[in-house]
VOSEPA-604376 format. One record per residue: x, y, z of N, C-alpha, C, O in turn; residue number from 1. Coordinates in Angstrom, 2 decimals, decimal comma. Layout:
PT       nc1       nc2       nc3      cac1      cac2      cac3       cc1       cc2       cc3       oc1       oc2       oc3    nr
PT         X         Y         Z         X         Y         Z         X         Y         Z         X         Y         Z   NUM
...
This chain:
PT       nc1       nc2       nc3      cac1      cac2      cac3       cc1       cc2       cc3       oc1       oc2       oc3    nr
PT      0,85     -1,18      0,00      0,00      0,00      0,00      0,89      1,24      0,00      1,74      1,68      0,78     1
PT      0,47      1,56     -0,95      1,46      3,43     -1,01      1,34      4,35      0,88      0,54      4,08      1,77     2
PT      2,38      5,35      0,89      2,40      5,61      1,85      1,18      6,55      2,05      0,69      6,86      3,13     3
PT      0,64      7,06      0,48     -0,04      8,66      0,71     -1,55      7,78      1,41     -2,13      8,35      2,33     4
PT     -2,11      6,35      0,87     -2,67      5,82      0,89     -3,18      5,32      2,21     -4,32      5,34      2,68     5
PT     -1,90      4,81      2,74     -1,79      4,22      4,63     -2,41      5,81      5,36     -3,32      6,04      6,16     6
PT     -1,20      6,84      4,51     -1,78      8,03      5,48     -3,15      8,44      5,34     -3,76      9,20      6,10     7
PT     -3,50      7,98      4,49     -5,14      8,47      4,33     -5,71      7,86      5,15     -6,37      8,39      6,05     8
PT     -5,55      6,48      4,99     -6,55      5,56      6,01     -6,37      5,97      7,42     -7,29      5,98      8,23     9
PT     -4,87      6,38      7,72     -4,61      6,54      9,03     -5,30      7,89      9,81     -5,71      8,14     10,95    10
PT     -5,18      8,65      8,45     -6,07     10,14      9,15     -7,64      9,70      8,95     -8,17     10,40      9,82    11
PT     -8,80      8,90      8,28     -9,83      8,94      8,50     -9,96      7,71      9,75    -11,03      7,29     10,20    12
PT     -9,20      7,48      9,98     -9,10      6,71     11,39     -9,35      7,42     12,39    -10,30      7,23     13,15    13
PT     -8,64      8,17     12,48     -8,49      9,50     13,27     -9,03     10,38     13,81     -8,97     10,80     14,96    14
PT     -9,93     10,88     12,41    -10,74     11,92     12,19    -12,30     10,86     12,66    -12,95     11,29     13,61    15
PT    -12,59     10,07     12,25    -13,40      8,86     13,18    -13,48      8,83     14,53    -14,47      9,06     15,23    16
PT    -12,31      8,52     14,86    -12,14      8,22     16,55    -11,94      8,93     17,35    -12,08      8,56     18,51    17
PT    -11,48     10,42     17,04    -11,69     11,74     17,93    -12,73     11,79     18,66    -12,75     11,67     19,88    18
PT    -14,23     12,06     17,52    -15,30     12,50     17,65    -15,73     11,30     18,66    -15,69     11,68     19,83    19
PT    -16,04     10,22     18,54    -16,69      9,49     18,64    -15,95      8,70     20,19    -16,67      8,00     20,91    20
PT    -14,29      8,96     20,56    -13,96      8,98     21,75    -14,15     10,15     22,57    -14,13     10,16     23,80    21
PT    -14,29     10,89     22,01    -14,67     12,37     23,18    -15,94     12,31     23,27    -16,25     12,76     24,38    22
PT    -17,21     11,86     22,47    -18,37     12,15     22,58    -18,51     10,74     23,71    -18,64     10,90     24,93    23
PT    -18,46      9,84     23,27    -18,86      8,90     24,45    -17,96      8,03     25,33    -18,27      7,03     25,97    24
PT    -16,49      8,76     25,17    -15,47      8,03     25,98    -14,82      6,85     25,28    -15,47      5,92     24,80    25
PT    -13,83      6,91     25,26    -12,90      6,14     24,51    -12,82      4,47     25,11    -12,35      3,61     24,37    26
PT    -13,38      4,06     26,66    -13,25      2,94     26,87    -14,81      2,60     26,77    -15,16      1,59     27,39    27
PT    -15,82      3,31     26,06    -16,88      2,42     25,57    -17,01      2,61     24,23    -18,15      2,43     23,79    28
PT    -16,02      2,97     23,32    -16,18      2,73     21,84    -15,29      1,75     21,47    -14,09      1,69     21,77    29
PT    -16,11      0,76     20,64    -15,25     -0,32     20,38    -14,37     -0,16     18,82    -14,59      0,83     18,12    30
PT    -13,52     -1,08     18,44    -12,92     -0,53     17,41    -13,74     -0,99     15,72    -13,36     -0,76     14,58    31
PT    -14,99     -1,74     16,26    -15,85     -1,87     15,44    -16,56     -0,44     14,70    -16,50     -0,18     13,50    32
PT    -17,40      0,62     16,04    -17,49      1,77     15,95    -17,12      2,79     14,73    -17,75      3,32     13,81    33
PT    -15,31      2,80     15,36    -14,18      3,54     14,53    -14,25      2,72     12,99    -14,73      3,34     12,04    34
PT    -13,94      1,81     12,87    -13,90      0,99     11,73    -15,74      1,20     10,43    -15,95      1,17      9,22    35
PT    -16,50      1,38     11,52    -18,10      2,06     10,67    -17,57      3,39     10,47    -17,40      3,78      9,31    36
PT    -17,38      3,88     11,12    -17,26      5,34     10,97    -15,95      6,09     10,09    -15,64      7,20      9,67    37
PT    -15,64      5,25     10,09    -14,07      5,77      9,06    -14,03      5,06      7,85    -13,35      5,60      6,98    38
PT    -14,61      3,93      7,55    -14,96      3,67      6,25    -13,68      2,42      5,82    -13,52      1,98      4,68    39
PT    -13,13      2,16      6,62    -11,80      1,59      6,96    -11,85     -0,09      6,91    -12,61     -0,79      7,58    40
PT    -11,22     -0,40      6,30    -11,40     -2,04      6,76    -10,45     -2,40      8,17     -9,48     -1,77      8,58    41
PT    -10,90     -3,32      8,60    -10,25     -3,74      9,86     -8,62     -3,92      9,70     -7,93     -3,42     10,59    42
PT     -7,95     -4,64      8,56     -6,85     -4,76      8,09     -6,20     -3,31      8,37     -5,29     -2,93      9,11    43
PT     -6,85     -2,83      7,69     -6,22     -1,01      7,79     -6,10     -0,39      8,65     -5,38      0,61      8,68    44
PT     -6,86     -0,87      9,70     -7,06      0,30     11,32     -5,96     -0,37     11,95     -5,26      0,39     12,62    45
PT     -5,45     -2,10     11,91     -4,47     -2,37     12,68     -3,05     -2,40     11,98     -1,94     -2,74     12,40    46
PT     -3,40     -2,02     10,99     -2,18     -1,52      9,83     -1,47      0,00     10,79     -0,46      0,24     11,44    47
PT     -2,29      0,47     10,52     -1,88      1,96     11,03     -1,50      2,34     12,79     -0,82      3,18     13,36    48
PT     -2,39      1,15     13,22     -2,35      1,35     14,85     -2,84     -0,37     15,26     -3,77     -1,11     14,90    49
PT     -1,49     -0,52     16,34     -0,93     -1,82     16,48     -2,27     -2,87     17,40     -2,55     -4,06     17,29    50
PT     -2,97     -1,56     18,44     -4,26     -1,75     19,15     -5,04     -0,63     19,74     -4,47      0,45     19,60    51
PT     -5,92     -0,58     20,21     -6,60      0,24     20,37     -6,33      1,17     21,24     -6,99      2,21     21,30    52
PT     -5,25      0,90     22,07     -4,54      1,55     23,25     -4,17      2,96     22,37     -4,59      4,12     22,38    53
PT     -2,89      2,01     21,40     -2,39      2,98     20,33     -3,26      3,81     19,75     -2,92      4,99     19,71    54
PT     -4,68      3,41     19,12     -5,09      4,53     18,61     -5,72      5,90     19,45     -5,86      7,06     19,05    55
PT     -6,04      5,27     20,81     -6,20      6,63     21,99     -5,46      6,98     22,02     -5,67      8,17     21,80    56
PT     -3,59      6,72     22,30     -2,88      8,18     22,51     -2,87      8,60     21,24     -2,76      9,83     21,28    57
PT     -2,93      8,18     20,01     -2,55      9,17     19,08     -3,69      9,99     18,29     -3,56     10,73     17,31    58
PT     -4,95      9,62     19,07     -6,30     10,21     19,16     -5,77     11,71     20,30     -5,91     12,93     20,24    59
PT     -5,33     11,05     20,97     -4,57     12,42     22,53     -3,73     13,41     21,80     -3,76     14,63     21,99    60
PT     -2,99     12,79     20,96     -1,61     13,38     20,72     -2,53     14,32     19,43     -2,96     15,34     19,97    61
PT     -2,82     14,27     18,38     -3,54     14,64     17,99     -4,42     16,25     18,43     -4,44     17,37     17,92    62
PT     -5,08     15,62     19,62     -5,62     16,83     20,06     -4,79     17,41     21,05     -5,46     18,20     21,72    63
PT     -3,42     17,34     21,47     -2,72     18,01     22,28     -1,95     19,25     21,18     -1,56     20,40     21,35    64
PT     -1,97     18,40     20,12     -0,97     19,76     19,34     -2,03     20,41     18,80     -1,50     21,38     18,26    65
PT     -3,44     20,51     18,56     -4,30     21,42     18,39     -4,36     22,28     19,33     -4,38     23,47     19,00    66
PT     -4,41     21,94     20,66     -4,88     22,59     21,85     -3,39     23,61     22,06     -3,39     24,67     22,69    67
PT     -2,32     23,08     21,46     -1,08     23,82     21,92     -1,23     24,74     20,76     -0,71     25,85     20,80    68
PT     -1,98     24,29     19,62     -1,67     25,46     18,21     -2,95     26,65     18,97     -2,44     27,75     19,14    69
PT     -3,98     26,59     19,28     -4,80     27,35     19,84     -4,25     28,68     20,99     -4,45     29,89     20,92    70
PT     -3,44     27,80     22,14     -2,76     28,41     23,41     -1,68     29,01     22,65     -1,47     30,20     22,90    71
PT     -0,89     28,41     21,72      0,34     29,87     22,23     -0,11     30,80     20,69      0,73     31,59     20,25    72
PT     -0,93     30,70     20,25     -2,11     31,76     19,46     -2,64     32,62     20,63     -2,03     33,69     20,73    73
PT     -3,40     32,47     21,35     -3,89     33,46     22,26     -2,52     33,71     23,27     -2,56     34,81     23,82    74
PT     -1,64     33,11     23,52     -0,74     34,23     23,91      0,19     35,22     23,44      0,73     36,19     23,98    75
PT      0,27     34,43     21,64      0,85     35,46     20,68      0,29     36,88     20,64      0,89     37,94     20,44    76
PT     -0,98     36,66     20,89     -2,03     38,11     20,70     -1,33     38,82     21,33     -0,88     39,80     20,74    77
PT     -0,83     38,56     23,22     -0,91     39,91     23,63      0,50     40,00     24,09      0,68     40,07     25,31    78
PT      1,77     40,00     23,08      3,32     39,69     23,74      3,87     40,73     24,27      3,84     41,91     23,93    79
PT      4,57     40,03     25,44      5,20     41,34     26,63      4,41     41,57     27,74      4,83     42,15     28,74    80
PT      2,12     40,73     27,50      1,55     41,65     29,01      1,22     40,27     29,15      0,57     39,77     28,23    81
PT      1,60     39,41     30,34      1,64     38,41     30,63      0,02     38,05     31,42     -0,51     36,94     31,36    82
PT     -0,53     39,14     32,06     -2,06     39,20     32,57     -2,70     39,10     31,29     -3,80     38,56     31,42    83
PT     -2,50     39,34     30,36     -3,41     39,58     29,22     -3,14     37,81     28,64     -4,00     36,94     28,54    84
PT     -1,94     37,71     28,39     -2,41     36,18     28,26     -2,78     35,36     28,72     -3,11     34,39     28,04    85
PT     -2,93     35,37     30,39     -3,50     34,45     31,14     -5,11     34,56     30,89     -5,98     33,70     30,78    86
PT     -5,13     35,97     30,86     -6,88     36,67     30,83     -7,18     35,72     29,37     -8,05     34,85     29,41    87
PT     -6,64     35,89     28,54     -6,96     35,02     27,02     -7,35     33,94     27,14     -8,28     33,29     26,66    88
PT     -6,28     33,70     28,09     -5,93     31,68     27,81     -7,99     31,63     29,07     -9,13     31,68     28,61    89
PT     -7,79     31,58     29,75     -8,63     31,70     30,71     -9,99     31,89     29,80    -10,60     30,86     29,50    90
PT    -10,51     33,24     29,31    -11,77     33,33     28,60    -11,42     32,49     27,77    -12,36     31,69     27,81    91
PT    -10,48     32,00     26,82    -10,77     30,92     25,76    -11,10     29,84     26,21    -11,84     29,15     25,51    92
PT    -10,75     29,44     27,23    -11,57     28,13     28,28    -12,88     28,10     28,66    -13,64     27,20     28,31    93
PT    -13,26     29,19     29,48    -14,40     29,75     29,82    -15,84     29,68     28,62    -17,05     29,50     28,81    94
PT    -15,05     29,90     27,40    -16,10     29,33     26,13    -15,81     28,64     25,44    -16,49     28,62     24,41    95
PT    -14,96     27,92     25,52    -15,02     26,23     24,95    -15,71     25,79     25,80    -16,66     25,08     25,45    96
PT    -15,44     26,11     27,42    -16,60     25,00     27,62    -17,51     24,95     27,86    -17,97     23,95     28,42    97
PT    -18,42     26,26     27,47    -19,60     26,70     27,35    -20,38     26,46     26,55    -21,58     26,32     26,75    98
PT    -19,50     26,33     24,95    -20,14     25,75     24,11    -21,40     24,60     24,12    -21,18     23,52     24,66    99
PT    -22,27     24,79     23,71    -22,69     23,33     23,34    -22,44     22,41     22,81    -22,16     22,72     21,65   100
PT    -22,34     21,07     23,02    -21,41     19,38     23,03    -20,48     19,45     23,42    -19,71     18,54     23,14   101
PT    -20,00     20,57     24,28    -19,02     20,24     25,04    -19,04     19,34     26,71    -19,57     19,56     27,80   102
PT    -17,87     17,97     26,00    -17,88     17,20     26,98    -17,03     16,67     28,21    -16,71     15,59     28,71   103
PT    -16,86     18,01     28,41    -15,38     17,93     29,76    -13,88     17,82     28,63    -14,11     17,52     27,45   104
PT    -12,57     18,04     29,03    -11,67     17,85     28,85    -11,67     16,08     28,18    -12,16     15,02     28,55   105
PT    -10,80     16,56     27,01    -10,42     14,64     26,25     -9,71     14,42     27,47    -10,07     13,47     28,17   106
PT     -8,65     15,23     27,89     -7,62     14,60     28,81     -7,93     14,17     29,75     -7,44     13,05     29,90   107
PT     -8,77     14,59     30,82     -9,10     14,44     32,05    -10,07     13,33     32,20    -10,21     12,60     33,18   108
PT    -10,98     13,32     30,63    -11,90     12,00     30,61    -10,58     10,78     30,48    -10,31      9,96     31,36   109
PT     -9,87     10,92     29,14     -9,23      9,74     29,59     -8,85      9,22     30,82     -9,08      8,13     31,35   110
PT     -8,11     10,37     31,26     -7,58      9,93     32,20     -8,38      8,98     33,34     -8,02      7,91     33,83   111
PT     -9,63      9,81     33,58    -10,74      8,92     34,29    -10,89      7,41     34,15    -11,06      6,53     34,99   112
PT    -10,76      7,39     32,56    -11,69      6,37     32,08    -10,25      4,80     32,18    -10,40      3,58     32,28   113
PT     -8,97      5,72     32,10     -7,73      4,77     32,42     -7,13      4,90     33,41     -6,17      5,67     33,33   114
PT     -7,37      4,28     34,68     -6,29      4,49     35,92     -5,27      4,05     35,74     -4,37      4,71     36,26   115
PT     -4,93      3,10     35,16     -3,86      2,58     35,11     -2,21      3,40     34,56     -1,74      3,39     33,43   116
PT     -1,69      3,96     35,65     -0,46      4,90     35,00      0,44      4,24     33,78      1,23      4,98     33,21   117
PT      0,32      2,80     33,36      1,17      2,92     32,53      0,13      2,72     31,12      0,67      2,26     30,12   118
PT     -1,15      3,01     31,05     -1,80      3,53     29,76     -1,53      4,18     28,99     -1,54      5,36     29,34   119
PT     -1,20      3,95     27,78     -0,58      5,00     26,93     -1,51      6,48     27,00     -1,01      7,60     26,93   120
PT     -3,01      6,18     27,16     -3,46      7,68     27,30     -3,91      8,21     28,21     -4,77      9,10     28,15   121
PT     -3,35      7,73     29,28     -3,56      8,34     30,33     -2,11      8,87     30,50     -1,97      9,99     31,01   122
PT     -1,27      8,32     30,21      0,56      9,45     30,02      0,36     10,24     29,35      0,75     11,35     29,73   123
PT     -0,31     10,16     28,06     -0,55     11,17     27,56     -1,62     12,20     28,09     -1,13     13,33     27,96   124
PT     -2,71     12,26     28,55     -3,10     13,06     29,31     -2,43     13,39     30,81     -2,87     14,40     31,36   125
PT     -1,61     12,76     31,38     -1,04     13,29     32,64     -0,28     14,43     31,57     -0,69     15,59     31,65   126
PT      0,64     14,16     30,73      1,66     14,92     30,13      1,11     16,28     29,62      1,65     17,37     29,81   127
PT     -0,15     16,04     28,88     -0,65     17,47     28,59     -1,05     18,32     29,93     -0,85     19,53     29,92   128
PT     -1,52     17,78     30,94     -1,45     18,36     32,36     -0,47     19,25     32,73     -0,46     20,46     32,91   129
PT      0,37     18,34     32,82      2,08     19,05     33,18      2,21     19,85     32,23      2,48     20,97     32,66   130
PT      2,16     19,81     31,06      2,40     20,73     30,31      1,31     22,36     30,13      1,63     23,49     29,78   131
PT      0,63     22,05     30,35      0,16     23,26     30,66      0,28     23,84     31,81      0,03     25,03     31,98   132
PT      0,64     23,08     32,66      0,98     23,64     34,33      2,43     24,41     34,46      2,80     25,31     35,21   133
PT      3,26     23,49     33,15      4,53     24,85     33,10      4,27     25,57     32,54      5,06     26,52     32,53   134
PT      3,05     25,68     31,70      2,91     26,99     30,36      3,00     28,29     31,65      3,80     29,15     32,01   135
PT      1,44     27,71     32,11      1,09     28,45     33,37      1,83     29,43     33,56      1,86     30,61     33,20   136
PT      2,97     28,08     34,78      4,11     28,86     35,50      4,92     29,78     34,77      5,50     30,70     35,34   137
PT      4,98     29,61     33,69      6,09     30,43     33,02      5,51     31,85     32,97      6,08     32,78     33,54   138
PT      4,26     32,01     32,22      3,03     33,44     32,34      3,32     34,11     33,13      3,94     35,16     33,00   139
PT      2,62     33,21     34,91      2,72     33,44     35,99      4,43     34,16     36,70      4,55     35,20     37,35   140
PT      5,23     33,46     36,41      6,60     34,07     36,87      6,84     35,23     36,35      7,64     35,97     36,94   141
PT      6,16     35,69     35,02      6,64     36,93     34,57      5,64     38,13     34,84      5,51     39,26     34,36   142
PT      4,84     37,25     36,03      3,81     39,16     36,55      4,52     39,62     37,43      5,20     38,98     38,23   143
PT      4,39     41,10     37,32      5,02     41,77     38,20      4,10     41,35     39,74      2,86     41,33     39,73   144
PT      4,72     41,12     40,71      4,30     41,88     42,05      4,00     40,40     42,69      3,64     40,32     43,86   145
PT      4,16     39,10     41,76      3,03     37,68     42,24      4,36     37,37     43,71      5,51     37,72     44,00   146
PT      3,43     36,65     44,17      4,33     36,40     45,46      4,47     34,80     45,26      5,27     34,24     46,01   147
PT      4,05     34,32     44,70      4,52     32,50     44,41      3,85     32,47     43,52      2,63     32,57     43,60   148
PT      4,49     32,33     42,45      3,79     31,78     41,26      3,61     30,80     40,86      2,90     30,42     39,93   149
PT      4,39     30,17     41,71      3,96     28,53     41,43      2,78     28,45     41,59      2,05     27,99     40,71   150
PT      2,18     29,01     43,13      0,89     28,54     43,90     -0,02     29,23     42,93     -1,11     28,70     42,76   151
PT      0,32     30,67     42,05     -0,96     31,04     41,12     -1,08     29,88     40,06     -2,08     29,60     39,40   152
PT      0,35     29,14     40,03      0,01     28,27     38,42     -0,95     27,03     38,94     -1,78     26,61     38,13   153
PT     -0,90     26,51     40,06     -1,61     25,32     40,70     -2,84     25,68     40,89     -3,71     24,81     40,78   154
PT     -3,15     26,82     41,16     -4,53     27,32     41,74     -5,55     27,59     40,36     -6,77     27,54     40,44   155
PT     -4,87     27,88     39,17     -5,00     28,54     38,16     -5,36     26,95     37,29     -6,18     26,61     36,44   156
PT     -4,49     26,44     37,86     -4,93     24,55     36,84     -5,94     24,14     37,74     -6,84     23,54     37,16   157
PT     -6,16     24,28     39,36     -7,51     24,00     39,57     -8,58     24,41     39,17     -9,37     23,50     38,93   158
PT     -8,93     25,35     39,00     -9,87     26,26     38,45    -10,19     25,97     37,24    -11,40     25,87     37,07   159
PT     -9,28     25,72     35,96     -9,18     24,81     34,31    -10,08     23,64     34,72    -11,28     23,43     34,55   160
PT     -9,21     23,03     35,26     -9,72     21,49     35,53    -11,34     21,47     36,03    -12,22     20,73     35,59   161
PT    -11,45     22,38     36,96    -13,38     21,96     37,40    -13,76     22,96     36,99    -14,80     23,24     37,58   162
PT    -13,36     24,14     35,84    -14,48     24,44     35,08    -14,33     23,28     33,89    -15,31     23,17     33,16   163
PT    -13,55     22,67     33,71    -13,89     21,62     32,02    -14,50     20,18     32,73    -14,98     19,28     32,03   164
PT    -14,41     20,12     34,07    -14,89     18,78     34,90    -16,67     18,89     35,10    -17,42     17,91     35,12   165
PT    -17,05     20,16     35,24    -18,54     20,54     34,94    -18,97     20,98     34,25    -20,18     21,21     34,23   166
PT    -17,94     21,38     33,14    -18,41     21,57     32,02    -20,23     21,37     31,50    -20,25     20,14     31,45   167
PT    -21,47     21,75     31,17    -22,73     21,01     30,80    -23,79     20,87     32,39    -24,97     20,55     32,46   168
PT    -22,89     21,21     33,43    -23,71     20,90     34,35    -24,64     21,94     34,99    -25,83     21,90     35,32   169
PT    -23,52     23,02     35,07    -24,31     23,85     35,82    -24,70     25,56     34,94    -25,20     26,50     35,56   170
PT    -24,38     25,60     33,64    -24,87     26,33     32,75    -23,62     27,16     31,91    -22,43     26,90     31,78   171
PT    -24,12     27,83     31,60    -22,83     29,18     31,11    -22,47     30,35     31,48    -21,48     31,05     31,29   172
PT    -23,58     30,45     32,12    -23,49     31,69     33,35    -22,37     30,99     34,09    -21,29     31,56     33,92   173
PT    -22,29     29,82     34,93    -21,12     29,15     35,94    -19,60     29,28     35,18    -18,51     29,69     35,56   174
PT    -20,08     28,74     33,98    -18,72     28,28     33,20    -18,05     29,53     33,04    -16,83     29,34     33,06   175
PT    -18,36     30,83     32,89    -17,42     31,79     32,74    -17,36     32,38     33,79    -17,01     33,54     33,62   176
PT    -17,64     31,99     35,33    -16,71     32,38     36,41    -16,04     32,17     36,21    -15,35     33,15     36,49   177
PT    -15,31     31,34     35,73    -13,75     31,08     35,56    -13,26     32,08     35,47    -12,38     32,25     36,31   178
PT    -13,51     33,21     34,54    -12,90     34,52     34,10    -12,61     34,96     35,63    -11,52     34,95     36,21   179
PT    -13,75     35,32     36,09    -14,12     36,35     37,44    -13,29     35,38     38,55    -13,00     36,02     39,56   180
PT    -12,90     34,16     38,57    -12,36     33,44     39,48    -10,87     33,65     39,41    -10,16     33,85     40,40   181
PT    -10,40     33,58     37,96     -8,87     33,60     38,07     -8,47     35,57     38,42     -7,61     36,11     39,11   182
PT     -9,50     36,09     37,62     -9,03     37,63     37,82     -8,72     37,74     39,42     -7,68     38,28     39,80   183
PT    -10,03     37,00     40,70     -9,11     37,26     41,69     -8,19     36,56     42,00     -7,41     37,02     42,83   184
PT     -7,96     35,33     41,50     -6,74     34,56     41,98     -5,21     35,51     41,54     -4,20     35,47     42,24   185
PT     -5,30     36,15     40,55     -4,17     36,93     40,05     -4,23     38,32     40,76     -3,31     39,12     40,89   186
PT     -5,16     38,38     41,06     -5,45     39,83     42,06     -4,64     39,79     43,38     -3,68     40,47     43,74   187
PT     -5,38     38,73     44,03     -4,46     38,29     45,77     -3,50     37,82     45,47     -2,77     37,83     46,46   188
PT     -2,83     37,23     44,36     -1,48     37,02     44,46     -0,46     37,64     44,57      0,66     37,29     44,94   189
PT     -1,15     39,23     44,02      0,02     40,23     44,34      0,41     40,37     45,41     -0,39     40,14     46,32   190
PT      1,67     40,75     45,72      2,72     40,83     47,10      1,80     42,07     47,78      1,05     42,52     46,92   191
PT      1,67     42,57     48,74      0,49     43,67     49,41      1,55     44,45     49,69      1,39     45,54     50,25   192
């Protein structure tokens, strides 16, 4: 099979199993599912991906470099005022997950849905974790006046995490406290 060919199959694999693992969770879609939905013969889905493990992280991986092409876009906007990108990054959260069909964080569902630390997508969702927790810190270290920025970057990923963890539950009015939540978390952090 030509390579342009594998890659085709491999991206409507892909483009299949995103949707259809974020909409109802990746450990109740079977690879039957993906295989209807991508148009794919079975040969081809384990052509491209060795098992189904494999095709969740690279279902993860996938949406981690979207989510990273998005984030350092909204911090490109505002370079040099480090409040202004947190304020970005923050409202761009605040309405993703306001949206409608929005279904909590891919990451945090996997992670749920795999305890097991040596899951390929649950490393991969711990990893996008961490990785936004140094984006954070890095923002955070460069405000003037913060008195631990670590503790704004931790406080600042709590706040991410259970607005995308209730995401659908408690409306959109809730979901964009987030805004009004981190503005004071960056507020009291200043040194007095």
């Amino acid at each position: 099979m030509p390579d342009s060919v594998a890659g085709s199959a491999r991206q409507r694999i892909l483009d299949a199993a995103i949707p259809l693992f974020y909409q109802q969770g990746a450990r109740a879609v079977g690879i039957d599912a993906v295989i209807a939905k991508s148009g794919v013969a079975k040969m081809s889905l384990y052509r491209a991906f060795r098992s189904k493990d494999e095709l969740i992280a690279a279902c993860l991986d996938q949406r981690d470099k979207s989510y990273w092409q998005w984030f350092d876009g909204v911090v490109a906007q505002n370079p040099g005022d480090p409040r202004q990108q947190l304020r970005g990054v923050i409202g761009g959260i605040a309405k993703r997950t306001s949206k409608p069909g929005y279904r909590g964080c891919f990451f945090l569902n996997t992670a749920t849905d795999y305890a097991d630390a040596c899951h390929p997508g649950r490393k991969l969702a711990v990893r996008h974790k961490q990785t936004l927790a140094a984006r954070l810190l890095k923002i955070c270290r460069q405000l003037k006046g913060v008195r631990d920025p670590e503790a704004l970057s931790r406080q600042l990923i709590l706040l991410i995490n259970g607005a995308q963890a209730t995401a659908g539950m408690l409306g959109k009015r809730t979901q964009m406290e987030l805004v009004n939540a981190a503005e004071l978390l960056i507020d009291n952090s200043a040194a007095l």
